[in-house]
C-alpha positions in Angstrom: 46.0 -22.1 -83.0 46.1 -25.7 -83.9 45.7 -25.7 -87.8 47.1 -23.5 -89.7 44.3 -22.8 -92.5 42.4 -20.5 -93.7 40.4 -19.7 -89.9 43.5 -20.9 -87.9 45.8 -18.7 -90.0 43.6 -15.6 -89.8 42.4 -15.9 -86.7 45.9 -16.3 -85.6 47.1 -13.4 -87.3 44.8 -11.1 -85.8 44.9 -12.1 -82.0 48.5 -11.4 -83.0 48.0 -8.1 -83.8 45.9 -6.9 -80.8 49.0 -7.9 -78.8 48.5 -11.6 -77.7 51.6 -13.9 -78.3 50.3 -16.5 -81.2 51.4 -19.7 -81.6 50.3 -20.9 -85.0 50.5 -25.0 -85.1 50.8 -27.7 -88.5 52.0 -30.6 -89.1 52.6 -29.7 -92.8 55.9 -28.7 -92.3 56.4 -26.7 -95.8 53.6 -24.6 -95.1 55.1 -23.7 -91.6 58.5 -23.1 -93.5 56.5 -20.9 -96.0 55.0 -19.0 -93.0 58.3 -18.6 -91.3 60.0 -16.9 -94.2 56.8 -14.6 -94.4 55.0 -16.1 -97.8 51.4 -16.8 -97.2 49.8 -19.8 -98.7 46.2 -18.4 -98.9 45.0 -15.3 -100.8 43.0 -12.8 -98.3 43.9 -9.1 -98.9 45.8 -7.3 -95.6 46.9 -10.7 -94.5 50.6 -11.0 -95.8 51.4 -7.2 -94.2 49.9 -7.9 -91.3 51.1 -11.6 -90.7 55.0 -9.4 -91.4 54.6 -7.2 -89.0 53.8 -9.1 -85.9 56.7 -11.9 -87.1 58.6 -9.6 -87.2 57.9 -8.4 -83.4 58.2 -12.2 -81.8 54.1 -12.1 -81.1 53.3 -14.6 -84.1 55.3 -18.2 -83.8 54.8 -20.8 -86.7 55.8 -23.8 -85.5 55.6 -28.1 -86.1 55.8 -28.8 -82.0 52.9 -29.1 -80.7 54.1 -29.8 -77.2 56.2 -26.2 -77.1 53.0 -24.2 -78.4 50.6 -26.1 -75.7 52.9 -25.6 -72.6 53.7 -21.7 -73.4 49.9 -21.1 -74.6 46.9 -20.4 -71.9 44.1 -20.8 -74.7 43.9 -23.9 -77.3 41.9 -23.1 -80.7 41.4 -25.8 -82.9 40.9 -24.9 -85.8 41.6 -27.9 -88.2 39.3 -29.0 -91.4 36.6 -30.7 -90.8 35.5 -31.7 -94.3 32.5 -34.1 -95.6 33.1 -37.5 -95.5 33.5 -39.2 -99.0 29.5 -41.4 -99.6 28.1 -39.4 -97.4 26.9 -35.8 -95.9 28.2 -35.8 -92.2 31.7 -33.9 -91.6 34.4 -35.8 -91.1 35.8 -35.4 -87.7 38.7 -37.2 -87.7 41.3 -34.1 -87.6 39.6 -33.0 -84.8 39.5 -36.2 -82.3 43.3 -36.9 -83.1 43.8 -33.4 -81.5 41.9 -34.4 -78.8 43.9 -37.1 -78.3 47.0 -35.5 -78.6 45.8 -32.7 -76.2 45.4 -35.7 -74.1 48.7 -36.6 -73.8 50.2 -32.4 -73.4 47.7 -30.6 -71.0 49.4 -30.1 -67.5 47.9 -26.8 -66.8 44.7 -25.2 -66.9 43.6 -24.5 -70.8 40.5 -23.5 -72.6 39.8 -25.2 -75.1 38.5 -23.9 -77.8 36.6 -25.3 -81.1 36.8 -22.9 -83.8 36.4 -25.5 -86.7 33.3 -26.2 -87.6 31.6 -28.8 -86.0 28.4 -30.7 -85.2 26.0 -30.7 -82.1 27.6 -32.6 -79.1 31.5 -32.5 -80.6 32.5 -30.6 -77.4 31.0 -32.9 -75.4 32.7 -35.9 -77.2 35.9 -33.3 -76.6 35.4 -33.3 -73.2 34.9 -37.5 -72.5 38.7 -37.5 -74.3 39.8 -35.1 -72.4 37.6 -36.4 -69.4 41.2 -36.7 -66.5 41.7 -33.4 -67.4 38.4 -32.4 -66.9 37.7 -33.9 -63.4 40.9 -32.3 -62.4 39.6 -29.1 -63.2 42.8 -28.4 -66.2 40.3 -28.1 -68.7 37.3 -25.8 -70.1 36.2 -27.0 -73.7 34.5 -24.3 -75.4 32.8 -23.6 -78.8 33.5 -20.2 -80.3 32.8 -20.4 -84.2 34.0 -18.3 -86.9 31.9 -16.1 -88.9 34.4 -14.9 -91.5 34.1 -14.2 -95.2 36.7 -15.2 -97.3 37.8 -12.0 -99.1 36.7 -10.2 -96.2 38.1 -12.2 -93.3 40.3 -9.6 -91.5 37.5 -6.7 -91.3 34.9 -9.6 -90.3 37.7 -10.4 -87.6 38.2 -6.6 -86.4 34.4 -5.2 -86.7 32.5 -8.8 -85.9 28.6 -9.0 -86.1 28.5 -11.0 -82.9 30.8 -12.6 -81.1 29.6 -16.5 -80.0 30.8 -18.5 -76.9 29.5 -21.6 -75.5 30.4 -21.9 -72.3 29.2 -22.8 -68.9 32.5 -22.0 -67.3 32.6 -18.8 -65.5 36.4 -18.8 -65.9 36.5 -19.2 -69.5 33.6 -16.9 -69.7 35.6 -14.4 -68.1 38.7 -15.0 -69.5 37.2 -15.2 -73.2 35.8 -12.0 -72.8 39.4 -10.7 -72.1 40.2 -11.7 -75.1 38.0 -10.6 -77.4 37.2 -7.3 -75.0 39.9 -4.9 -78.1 37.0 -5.7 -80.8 33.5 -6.1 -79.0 33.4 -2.3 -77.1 31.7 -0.7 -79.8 31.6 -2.9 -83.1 29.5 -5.9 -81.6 27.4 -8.0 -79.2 29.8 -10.5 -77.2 26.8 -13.6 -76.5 27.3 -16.3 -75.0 25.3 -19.6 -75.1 25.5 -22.9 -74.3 28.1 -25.0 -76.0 25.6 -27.0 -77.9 24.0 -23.7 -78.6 26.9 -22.2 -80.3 27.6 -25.5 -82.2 24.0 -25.1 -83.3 24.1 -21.0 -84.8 27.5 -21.9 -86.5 25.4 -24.5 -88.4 21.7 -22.8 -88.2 23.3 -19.7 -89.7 25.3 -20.8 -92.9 22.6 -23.1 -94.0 19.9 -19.6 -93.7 22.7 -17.9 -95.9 22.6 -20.5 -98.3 18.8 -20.6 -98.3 18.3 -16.8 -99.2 20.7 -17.4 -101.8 19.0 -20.3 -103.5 15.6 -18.5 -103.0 17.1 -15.4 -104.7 18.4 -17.9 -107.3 15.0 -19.4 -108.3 13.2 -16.2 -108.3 15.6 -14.6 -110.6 14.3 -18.1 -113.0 10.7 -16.7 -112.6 11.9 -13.1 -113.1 13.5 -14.6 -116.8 10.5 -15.8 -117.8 8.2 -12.9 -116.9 10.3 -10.0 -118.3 11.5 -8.6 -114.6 15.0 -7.8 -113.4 15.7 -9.2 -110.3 17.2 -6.9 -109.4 15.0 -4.3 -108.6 13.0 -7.4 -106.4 16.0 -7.7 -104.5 16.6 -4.1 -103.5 12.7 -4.0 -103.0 12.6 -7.1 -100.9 15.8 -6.5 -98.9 14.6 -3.0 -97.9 12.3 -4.6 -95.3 14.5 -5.0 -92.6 12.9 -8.6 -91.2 14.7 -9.5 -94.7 17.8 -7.8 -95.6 19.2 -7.3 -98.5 22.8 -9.4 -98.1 23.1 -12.6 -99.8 19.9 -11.4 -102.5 21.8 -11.2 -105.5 20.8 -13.7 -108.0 24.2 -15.9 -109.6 25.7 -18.8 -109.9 25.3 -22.1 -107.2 26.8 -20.9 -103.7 30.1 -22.6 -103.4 33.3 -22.4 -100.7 34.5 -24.1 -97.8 31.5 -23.3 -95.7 27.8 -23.5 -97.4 28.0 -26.6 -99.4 29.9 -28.5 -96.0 27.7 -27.3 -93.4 23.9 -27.3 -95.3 25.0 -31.3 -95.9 26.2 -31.6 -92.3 23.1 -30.0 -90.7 20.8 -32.3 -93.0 22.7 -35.1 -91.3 22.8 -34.3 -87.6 19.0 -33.8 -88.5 18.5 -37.5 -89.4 20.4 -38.4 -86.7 18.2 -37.0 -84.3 15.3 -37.9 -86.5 14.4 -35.0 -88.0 13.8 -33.7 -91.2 15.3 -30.9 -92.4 13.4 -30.7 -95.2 13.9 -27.1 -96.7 17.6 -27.4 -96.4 17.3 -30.4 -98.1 15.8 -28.4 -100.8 18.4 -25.9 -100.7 21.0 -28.5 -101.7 19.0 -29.7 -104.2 18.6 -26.6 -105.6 22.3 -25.4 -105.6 22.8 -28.5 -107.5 20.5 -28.2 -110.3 21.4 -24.3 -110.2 24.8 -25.4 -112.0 23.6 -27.9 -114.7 20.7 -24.4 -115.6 23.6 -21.7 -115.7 25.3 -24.3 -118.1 22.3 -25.3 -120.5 21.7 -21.6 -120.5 25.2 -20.4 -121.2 25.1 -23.6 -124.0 21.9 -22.2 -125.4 23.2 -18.6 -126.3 26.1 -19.9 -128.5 23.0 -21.5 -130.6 24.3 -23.9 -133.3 27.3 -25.7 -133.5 30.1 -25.4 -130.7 32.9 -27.1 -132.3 34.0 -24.0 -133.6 33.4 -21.5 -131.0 35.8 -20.2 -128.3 34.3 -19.4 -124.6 35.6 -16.8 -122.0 35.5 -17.5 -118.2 36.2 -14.0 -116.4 37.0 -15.1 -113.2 36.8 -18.9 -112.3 36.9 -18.9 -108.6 33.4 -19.0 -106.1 33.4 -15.5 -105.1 36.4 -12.6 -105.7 39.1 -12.0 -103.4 40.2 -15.6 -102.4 41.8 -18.4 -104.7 39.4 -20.4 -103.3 37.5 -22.8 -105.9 36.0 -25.3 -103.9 32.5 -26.1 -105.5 32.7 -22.7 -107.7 30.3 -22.9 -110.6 33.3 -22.8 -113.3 34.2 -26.3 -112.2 31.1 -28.0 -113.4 30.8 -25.1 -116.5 34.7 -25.6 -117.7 34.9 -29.5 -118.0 31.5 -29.4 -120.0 32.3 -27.0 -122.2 35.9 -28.6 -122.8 34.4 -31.1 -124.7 32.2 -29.5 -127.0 33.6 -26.3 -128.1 37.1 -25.1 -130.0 38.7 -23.7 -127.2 38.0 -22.2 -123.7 40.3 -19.6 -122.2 40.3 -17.9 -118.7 41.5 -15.2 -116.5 41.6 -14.9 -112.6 43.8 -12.6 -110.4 44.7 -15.8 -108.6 46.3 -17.5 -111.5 46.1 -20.7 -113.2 44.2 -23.1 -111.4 45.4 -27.2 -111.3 41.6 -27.7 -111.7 41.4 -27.1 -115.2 45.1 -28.5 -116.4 44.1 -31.6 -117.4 41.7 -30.3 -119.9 43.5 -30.1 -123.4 41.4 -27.5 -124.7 41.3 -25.1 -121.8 44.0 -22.4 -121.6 44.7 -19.9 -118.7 45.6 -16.7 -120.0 47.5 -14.0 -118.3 45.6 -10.8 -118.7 41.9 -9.6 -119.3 43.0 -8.6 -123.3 44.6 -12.1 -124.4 41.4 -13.7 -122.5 38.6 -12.2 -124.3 40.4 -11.7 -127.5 38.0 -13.5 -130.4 36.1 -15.4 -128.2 32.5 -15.9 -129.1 31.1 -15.6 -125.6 32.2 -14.1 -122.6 30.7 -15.4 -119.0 31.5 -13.2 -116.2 31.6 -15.8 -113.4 33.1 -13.8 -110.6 32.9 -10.5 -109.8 36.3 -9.2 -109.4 36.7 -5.7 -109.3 38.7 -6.2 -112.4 35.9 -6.5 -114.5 33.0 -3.8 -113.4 34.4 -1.5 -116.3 35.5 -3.4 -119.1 35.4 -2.0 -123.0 34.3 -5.6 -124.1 34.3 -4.1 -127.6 37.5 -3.1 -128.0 39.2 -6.6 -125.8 36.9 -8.9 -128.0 38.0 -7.0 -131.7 34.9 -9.6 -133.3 31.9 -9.2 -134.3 28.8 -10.6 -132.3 30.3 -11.6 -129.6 27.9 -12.4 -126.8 28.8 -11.3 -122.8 26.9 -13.3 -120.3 26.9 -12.0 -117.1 26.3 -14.2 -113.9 26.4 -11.5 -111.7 24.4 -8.5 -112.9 27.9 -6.5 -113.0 26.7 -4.4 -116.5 23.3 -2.2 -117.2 21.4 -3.9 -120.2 20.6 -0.8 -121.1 24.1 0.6 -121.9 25.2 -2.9 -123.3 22.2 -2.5 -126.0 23.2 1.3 -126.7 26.9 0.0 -127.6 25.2 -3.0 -129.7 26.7 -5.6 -127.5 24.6 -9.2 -127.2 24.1 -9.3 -123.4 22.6 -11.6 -121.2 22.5 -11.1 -117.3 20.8 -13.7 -114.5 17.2 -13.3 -113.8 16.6 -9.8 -116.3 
């Protein structure tokens, strides 16, 4: 695994533990020196005990030679970022191509090599023209096999996958591939493979349909505020017809991550590169955007008044629970703005303080729920940790008419109006 990130470092982990020896590659030699003395640098729950255990039985290697991992490895992943590119919306390939080259220089053998960053339409073939001696002397295979895993969620979206994508023409890496992955697609999943183009294209295709459904959800959960309806109850009703589904329908804040906001910009571009117009994706983004500056003018709205002399609660400041993750979360947009115009904003996150927000004179991380809501005169539940499904905000807040505004739906209105408590949820 070339990269050891987020999908390098899980991915890695888990071939690890269905008995494959794992090479896990980075030039970032703290972070392989953190690895090595078993302290992972990402939060995903299971990983830490699992990355232990297969250290500890010589199957996982963590490592700063490239050379070593390449000539004792049969299958190459890379798996390196591939982020957008400052001015512009096409992802920056530059980590990938100087593998490439490197590869150049260290295949002797036959390899597969495998793309499992995320990467536009034709990559592999510009993969292959580097690699092109290798190719003609039949040493290499270059495949696309994308990730599909939820942060939060990664190692159970590893072990029980929806699908399982390869774009190949090789029969030999078909084959071999199939090997591979043969301990997780028995029962759990469909193995499909496609042409590499093809699996470029789902990787792509697929993240920017998530992100649609959840900016549709978004701005029908607007309409719903406007017309007394929860959205709720349209959610469960539209995602019980199966051609819809009822994942990613739950109104919230702007999708964020490593994935959505990358890949809907990168699509938009291969589009125009090809000449064509992507033009609800286009929308999507657009969307997304404005979706922060509304949560914001919204949350601004129910303070009414003067906000010099108010303090503001974030419950959670990172895109989605279970990952420390907080690229393009809402809270990053909401924080700074409210930094300015209020007394004092304080937050909480399992994660920890976040470097985001330390700049900010006015904004204090606080270590528990209790010292976090304590006073403040309104509460945003921006991420829905488990933490904060059953919280007496009465008793945390100790103030009168306090206001709790809930970006993800987590509390019944009609309990919060029973117990006299000012609520406001998205879209109800």
């Amino acid at each position: 695994m070339i990269g050891a990130g987020y999908v390098g470092l899980v991915s890695g982990v888990c071939f690890s533990d269905l008995g494959n020896v794992v090479y896990c590659v980075d030039n970032d030699k703290r972070k392989i020196d953190q690895l090595n003395n078993g302290k992972v640098p990402i939060y995903e729950p299971g990983l830490e005990e699992i990355l232990k255990k297969n250290f500890k039985q010589k199957r996982l290697i963590f490592t700063t030679n490239l050379d070593k991992a390449i000539s004792n490895s049969d299958i190459v992943f890379i798996c390196v970022g591939t982020p957008t590119k400052k001015g512009s919306n096409s992802a920056d390939l530059k980590y990938v191509f100087e593998v490439a080259n490197q590869l150049k220089k260290l295949i002797k053998t036959y390899k597969i090599v495998i793309t499992k960053s995320t990467v536009p339409v034709t990559t592999g073939d510009k993969i292959e023209k580097i690699l092109i001696k290798q190719k003609k002397k039949n040493l290499v295979d270059i495949v696309s096999n994308p990730e599909f895993l939820r942060e939060g969620e990664a190692i159970r979206d590893f072990i029980y996958p929806d699908r399982v994508v390869i774009g190949t023409d090789s029969e030999k890496a078909n084959r071999i591939l199939k090997s591979l992955y043969l301990p997780i697609i028995k029962k759990t999943s469909r193995f499909f493979r496609t042409s590499r183009r093809g699996a470029e294209m789902i990787k792509y295709a697929s993240n920017a349909f998530l992100a649609t459904k959840i900016s549709y959800i978004n701005e029908i959960a607007n309409l719903c505020e406007k017309t007394g309806v929860d959205v709720k109850e349209i959610s469960v009703g539209m995602g019980s017809d199966q051609r819809i589904g009822e994942r990613f329908l739950r109104a919230g804040p702007a999708y964020g991550g490593s994935c959505f906001p990358k890949d809907t910009k990168a699509i938009v571009d291969t589009g125009s590169k090809f000449k064509t117009n992507l033009s609800i994706i286009k929308s999507v983004i657009k969307s997304n955007n404005n979706r922060k500056k509304l949560l914001t003018i919204k949350a601004e709205k129910l303070l009414k008044g003067t906000l010099k002399k108010k303090s503001i609660t974030f419950l959670g400041v990172t895109f989605k629970p279970n990952t420390d993750d907080m690229r393009e979360a809402c809270s990053l947009a909401m924080i700074p703005h409210f930094s300015k115009k209020v007394l004092k904003v304080k937050y909480f996150d399992p994660t920890g303080p976040k470097k985001e927000f330390s700049k900010h004179k006015n904004v204090e991380y606080c270590s528990n729920i209790e010292l976090a809501c304590l006073n403040s005169d309104l509460i945003i539940l921006h991420t829905e940790w488990n933490e904060f499904k059953l919280l007496n905000f009465k008793k945390l807040v100790r103030k009168k008419n306090f206001i709790i505004y809930d970006m993800r739906n987590l509390y019944s209105p009609i309990n919060m109006k029973k117990n006299k408590i000012k609520y406001f949820g998205v879209g109800r």
